[in-house]
C-alpha positions in Angstrom: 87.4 77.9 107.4 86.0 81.2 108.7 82.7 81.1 110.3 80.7 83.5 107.8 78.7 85.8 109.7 75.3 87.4 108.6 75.3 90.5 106.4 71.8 92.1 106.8 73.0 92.0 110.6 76.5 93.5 110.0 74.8 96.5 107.6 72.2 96.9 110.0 74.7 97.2 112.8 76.6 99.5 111.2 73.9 102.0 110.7 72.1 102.0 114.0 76.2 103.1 115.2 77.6 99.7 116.2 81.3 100.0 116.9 82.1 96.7 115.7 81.5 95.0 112.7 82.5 91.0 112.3 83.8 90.0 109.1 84.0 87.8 107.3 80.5 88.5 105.6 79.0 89.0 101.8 77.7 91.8 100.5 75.2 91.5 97.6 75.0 93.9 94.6 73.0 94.0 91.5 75.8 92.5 89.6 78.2 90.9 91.9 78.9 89.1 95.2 81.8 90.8 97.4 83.2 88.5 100.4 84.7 91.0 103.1 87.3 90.0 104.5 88.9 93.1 106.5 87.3 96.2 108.1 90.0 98.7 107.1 87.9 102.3 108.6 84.3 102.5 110.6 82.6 105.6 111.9 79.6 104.0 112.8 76.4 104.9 111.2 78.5 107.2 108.9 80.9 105.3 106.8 82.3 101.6 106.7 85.3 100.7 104.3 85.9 97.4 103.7 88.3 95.2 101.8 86.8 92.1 100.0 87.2 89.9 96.9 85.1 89.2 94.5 86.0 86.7 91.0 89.4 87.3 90.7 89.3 91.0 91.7 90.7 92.4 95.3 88.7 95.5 95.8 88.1 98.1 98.5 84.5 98.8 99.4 83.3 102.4 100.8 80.1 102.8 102.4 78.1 105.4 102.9 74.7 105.9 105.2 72.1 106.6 102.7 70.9 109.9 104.6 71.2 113.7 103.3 75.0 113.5 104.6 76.0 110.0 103.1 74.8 111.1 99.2 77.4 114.1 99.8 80.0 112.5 101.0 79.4 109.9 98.1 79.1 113.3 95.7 82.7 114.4 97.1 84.5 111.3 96.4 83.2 110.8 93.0 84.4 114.7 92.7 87.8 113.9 94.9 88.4 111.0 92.1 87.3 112.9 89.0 89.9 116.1 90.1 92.4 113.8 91.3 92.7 111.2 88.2 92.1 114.9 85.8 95.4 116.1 87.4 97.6 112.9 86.8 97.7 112.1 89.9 98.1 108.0 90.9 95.2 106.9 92.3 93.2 103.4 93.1 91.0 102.6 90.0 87.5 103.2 90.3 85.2 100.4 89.7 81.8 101.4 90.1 79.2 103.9 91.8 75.9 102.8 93.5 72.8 104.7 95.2 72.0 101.1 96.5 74.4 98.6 98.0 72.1 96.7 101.1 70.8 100.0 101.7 74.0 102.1 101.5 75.3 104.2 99.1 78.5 102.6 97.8 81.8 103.2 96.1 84.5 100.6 95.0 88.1 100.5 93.9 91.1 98.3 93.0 92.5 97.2 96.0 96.2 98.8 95.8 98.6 95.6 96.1 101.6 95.8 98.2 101.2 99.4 99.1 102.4 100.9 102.7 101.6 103.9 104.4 103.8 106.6 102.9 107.0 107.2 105.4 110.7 108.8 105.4 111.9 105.3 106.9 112.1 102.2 104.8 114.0 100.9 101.5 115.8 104.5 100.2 117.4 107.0 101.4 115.3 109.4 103.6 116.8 112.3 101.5 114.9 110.5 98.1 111.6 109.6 100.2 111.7 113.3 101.2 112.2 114.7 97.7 109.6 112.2 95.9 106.6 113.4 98.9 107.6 117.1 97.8 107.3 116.6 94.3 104.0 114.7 94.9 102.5 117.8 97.1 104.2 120.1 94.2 102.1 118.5 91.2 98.8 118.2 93.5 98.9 122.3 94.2 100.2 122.9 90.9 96.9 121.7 89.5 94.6 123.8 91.8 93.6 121.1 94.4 94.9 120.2 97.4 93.6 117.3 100.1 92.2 118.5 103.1 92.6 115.8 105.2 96.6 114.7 104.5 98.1 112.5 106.3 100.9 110.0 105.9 98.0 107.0 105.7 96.2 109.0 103.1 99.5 108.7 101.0 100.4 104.9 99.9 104.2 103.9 98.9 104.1 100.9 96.0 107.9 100.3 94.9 109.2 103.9 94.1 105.3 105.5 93.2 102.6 107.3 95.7 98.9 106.8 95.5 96.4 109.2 96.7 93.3 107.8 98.6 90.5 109.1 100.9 89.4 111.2 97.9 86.2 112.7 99.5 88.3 115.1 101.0 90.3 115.9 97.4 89.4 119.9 97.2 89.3 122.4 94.5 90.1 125.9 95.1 89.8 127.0 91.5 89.2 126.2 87.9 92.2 127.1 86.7 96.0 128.0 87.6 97.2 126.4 90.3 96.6 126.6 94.4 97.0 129.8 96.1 100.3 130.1 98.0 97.9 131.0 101.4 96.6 127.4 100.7 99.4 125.7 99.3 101.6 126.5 102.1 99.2 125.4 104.9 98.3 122.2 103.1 102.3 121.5 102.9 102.9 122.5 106.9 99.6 120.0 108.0 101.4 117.3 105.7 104.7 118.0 107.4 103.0 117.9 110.9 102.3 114.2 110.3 106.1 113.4 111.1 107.5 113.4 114.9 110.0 116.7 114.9 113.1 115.1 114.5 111.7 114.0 110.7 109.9 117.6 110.0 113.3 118.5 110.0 114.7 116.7 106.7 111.0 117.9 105.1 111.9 121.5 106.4 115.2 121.2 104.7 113.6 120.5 101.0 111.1 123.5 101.4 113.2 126.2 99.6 112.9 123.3 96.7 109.1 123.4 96.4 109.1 127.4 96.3 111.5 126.5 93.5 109.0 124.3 91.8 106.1 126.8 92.1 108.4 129.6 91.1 108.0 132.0 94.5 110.6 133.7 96.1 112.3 132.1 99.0 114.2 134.0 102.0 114.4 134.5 105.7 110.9 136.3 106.1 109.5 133.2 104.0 110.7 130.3 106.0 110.1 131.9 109.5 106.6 132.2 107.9 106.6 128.4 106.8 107.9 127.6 110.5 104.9 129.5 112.3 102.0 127.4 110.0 104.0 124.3 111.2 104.1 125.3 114.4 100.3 125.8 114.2 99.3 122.7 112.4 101.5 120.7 115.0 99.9 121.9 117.8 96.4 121.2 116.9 97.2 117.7 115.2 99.4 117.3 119.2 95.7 118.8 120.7 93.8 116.1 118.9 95.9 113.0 119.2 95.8 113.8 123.5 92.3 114.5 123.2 91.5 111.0 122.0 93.2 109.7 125.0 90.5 110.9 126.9 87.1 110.1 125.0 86.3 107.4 123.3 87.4 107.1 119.9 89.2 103.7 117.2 92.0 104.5 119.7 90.4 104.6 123.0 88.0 102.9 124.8 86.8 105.7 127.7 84.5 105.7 130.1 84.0 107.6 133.7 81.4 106.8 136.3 80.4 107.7 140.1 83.1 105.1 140.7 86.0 105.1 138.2 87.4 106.6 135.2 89.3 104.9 133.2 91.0 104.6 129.1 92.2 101.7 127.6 94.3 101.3 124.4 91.3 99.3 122.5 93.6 96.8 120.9 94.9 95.6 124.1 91.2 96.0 125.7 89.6 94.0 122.6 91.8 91.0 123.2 91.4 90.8 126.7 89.5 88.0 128.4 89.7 89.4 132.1 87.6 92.6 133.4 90.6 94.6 134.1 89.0 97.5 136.2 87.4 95.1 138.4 90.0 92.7 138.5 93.1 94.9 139.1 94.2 93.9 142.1 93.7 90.2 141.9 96.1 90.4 139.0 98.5 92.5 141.2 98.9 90.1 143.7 99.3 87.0 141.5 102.2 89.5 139.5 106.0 90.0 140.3 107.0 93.0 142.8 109.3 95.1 140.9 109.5 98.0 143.0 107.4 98.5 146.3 107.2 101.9 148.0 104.9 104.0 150.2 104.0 106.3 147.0 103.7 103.5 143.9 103.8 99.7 143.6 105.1 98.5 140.7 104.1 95.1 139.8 105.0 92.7 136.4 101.9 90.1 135.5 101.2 88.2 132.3 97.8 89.1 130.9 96.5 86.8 128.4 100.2 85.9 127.2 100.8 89.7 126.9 103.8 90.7 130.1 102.4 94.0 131.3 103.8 96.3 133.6 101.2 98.1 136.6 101.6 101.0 138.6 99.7 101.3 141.5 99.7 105.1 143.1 99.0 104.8 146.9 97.1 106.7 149.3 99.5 106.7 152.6 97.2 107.8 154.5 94.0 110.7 155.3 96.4 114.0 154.6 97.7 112.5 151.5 94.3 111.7 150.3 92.7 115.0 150.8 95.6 116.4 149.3 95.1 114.3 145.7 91.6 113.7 145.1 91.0 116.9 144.0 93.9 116.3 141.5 94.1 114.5 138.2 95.8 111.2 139.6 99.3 110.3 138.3 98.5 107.6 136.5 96.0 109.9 134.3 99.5 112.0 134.1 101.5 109.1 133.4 98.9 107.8 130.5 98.9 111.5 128.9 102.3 111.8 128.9 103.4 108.3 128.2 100.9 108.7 124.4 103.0 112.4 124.2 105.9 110.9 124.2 105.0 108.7 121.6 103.6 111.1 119.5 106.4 112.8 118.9 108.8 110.0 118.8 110.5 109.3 121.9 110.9 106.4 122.8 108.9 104.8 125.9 107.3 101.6 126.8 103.7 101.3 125.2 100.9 102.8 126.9 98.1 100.8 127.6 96.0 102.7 129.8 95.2 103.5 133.5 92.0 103.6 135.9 91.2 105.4 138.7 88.8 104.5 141.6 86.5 107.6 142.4 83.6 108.0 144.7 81.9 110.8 142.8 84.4 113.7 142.5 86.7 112.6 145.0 89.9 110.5 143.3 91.2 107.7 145.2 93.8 104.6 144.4 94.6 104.9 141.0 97.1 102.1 138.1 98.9 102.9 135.1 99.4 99.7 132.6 102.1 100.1 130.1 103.9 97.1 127.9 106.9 95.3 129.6 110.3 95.9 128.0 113.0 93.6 129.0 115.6 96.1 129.7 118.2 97.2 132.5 118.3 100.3 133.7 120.8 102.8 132.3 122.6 103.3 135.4 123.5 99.3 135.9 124.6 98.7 132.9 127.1 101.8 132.4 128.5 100.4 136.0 130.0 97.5 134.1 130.6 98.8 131.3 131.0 102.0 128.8 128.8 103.7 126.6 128.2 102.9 123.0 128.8 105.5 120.1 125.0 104.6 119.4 123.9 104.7 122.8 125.5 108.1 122.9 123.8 109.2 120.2 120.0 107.6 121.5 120.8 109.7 124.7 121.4 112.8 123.3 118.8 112.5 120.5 116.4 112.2 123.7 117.6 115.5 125.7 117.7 117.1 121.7 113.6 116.4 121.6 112.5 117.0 125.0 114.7 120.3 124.5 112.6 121.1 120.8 109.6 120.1 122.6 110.1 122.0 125.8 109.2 118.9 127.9 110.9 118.6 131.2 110.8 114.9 132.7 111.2 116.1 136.6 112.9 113.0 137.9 115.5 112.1 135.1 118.1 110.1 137.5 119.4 107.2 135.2 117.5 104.9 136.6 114.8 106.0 134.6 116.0 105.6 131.0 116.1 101.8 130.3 118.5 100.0 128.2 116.8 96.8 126.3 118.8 94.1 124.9 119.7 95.2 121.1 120.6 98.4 122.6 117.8 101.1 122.7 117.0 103.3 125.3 113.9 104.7 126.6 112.4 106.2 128.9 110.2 106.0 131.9 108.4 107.4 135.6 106.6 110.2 133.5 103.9 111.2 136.1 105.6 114.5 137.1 106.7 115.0 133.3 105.4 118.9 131.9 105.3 120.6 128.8 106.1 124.0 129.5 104.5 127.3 127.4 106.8 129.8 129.2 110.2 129.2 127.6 112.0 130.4 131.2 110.5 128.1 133.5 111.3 125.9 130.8 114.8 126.1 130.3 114.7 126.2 134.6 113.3 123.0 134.7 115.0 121.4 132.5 118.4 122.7 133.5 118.1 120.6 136.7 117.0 117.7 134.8 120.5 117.5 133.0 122.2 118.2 136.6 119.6 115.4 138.2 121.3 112.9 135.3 124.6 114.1 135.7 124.5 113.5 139.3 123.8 109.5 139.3 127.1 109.0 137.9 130.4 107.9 139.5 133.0 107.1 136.7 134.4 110.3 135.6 135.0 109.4 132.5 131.7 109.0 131.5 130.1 111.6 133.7 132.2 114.0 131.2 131.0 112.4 128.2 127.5 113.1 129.6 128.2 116.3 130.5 130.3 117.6 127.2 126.5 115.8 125.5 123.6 117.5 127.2 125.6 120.6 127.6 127.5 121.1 124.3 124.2 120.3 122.0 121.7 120.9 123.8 120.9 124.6 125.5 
C-alpha cells in the first residue's frame, strides 16, 4: 500500500513554490474527503490540479492560491465553464466551488474517463479526426467564444466526442453573434500550430470547409492570409518550446554557474540516482566506445537501467580552446537542435540533455546525452541489401520537412541517418545543424546536403533512386 504522505505539508509546499508535490495525500473539505492520487499540472504557488477519488466518484481537483490573482483565476473558470456549457459545448461536469479548500480556493469536476489528448493519429481516419476538430472550433466561434490557450491537451478524445477543459482561459468576445473573423481565424491558425508541419497540412486542407460553415468567402487572397497567421502562431509556439530548453520549466531542469551550465530533460533527471554533472566521466569510462576521435567521443553506458548514448566534445589542444570558449559549445547545439527536431516531428533519438564545464565565461569540455536506439546506420544496411518502398518514403518525408522547415543538417553522409530494427529511420550528429531565415543561403546549404548523401553511395541503382527522391520532390 502507498505510504500516505502529509497534506498540511503538501498545501503548504505548494504555496511557498515547491516544485514537487508527493502524492498520495487527502485533502479535507467541509463535506468530503478527496484521496489524490496523481498530480496532473503544478505552477507552484499559483495553481495545483490534482486527480483524486472520493466515495465512488473520480474527480479532478483545481487549486488556486487564495491571493488577489488566485480568486480571479477561480472567477474565470467558473466564467470559462458557465460560457462553455451555455454554448453546448462537451465539457467535464462541475461539481462544486469553494473560497476554502486547506486554504486554497478550489474547483472540482468529473474526472473524464477514458479520454486522450485530442490527435489526427489513432482509431479513424485522419481525414474524420480532421473534420470532427473543425467542426468543434466551428461551433465554439459560432457562439462568440473562443479558448485562448488551445492546444491539443486542452482538447480530450472519448470514443468519437471532444471535451473542452482548462476553462479559465474559455473567452468571450461578445454578447451576441458569433466571433469576429480577426479572432476566429487566429484562434484556428494557434490550434493548427499545435501539429508538427507535415499534419497542419491535412488541417490546412479542411480550411475552405470552416469558411463554409461560418458562411465567409474563401479564395486565393484568403488562404495566403490564413497561411501568414499560421506562419506566425508557429513561430512563436517554435520560440517558446526552444526557450524552455534553456530555463527551467515542467520540461527542464536548468541551471548555470561559475563552473557549468547545464539542462536536463526532468523525467530522466527525476529518476536518476547518480549526480550526472559530477559524475560524467566516471560513467564514460565504465561505458562502451562507440566512436573515438580527436573532435568527439562517443560512448554507450547504462544509467539506472536506462542505455544512454554521450557525446563528449574535445578540446585538442590551446588554439582549439581559445577558438570555442567564446562559442555556444556543440553539445548546447546538439541539445537545441536535437528538441527542434522533435518538435516538428522528425524523427531523432530523444534528447536528454547536455553540460558544459565553464570557468566563468570561458566554455570548456562539454557532453550531449541522448536515448540509445538500437539501429545500424543507413549506409550498412543499404550495402547488403535494397531499400524498402517504406524506407523510401521515411527518407524523403525527412528531406520534404527539413526542405518546409528550411533546416540544413551540414554533415548528412548516410552514416548519419540510422535504421532501427522495425524499420524507421532517424537522424543524428546535429551540432552543425541551422535553420536558415534567408531562403538563398538556404537553398545553398542545403543543396550540398543532398550532394553530401548522394555521395556515400556505391550501387548505382540505388544512388539513382536517391537521386530521382531528393531531387524530383524536393527543390
Amino acid at each position: 500500500m502507498a505510504k500516505e504522505f502529509q497534506s498540511v505539508e503538501q498545501i503548504e509546499h505548494f504555496l511557498a513554490g515547491g516544485k514537487k508535490i508527493t502524492v498520495p495525500f487527502t485533502l479535507q473539505s467541509a463535506n468530503s474527503d478527496y484521496s489524490c492520487i496523481n498530480v496532473l499540472r503544478l505552477l507552484p504557488a499559483k495553481r495545483l490540479v490534482l486527480e483524486a477519488n472520493t466515495g465512488n466518484q473520480h474527480v479532478v481537483i483545481k487549486l488556486f492560491s487564495p491571493d488577489q490573482k488566485g480568486k480571479r483565476e477561480l472567477a474565470k473558470e467558473k466564467q470559462g465553464y458557465k460560457l462553455a456549457k451555455g454554448a453546448g459545448i462537451n465539457v467535464p461536469e462541475q461539481l462544486l466551488t469553494t473560497d476554502n479548500m486547506m486554504g486554497c480556493l478550489a474547483v472540482i469536476y468529473t474526472f473524464v474517463e477514458n479520454a486522450e489528448p485530442f490527435s489526427l493519429d489513432g482509431v479513424g481516419s485522419c481525414a474524420d479526426r480532421v473534420a470532427k476538430i473543425v467542426n468543434f472550433l466551428t461551433n465554439l466561434h459560432k457562439k462568440g467564444i473562443y479558448q485562448d490557450d488551445i492546444h491539443t491537451d486542452n482538447i480530450l478524445m472519448v470514443d468519437d466526442e471532444l471535451y473542452l477543459i482548462d476553462l479559465g482561459s474559455v473567452v468571450r468576445e461578445q454578447e451576441n453573434g458569433g466571433l469576429s473573423q480577426m479572432s476566429s481565424l487566429a484562434n484556428l491558425a494557434k490550434l493548427v500550430a499545435q501539429f508538427t508541419p507535415i499534419k497542419q497540412e491535412a488541417i490546412i486542407q479542411a480550411i475552405p470547409v470552416y469558411y463554409q460553415a461560418r458562411e465567409w468567402a474563401f479564395n486565393d487572397k484568403e488562404y495566403t492570409h490564413f497561411l501568414s497567421l499560421l506562419d506566425k502562431a508557429w513561430q512563436k509556439r517554435k520560440r517558446d518550446y526552444l526557450s524552455k530548453c534553456f530555463r527551467n520549466c515542467t520540461m527542464t531542469t536548468y541551471e548555470h554557474s561559475f563552473w557549468y551550465e547545464f539542462a536536463f530533460r526532468t523525467e530522466f533527471l527525476d529518476r536518476l540516482s547518480v549526480d550526472l554533472v559530477k559524475n560524467i566521466e566516471l560513467l564514460m569510462a565504465r561505458g562502451e566506445v562507440v566512436k573515438s576521435g580527436n573532435s568527439a567521443t562517443v560512448v554507450r553506458v547504462e544509467i539506472d537501467g536506462k542505455q544512454v548514448i554521450i557525446k563528449r566534445y574535445n578540446i585538442k589542444n590551446i588554439w582549439h580552446s581559445l577558438r570555442r570558449c567564446f562559442r555556444t559549445s556543440r553539445a548546447a547545439v546538439s541539445w537545441r537542435n536535437a528538441n527542434l527536431l522533435e518538435f516538428i516531428g522528425l524523427p531523432t533519438p530523444k534528447p536528454l540533455g547536455f553540460i558544459e564545464n565553464r570557468v566563468g565565461w570561458f566554455r570548456h569540455t562539454a557532453y550531449f546525452i541522448n536515448e540509445y536506439t538500437e539501429a545500424e546506420q543507413l549506409l550498412d544496411v543499404y550495402q547488403q541489401r535494397k531499400p524498402t518502398e517504406g524506407e523510401l518514403e521515411q527518407i524523403n518525408s525527412i528531406f520534404a520537412l527539413l526542405h518546409k522547415c528550411q533546416i540544413s543538417h551540414g554533415d548528412l553522409k548516410a552514416s548519419n541517418l540510422l535504421l532501427d530494427a522495425g524499420g524507421n529511420v532517424s537522424m543524428i550528429d546535429l551540432d552543425a545543424m541551422q535553420e536558415h531565415k534567408r531562403i538563398k543561403a538556404f537553398q545553398r546549404t542545403f543543396y550540398k546536403d543532398k550532394k553530401r548523401f548522394l555521395r556515400n553511395w556505391q550501387d548505382i541503382e540505388i544512388k539513382e533512386k536517391f537521386q530521382a527522391l531528393i531531387f524530383s520532390n524536393n527543390s
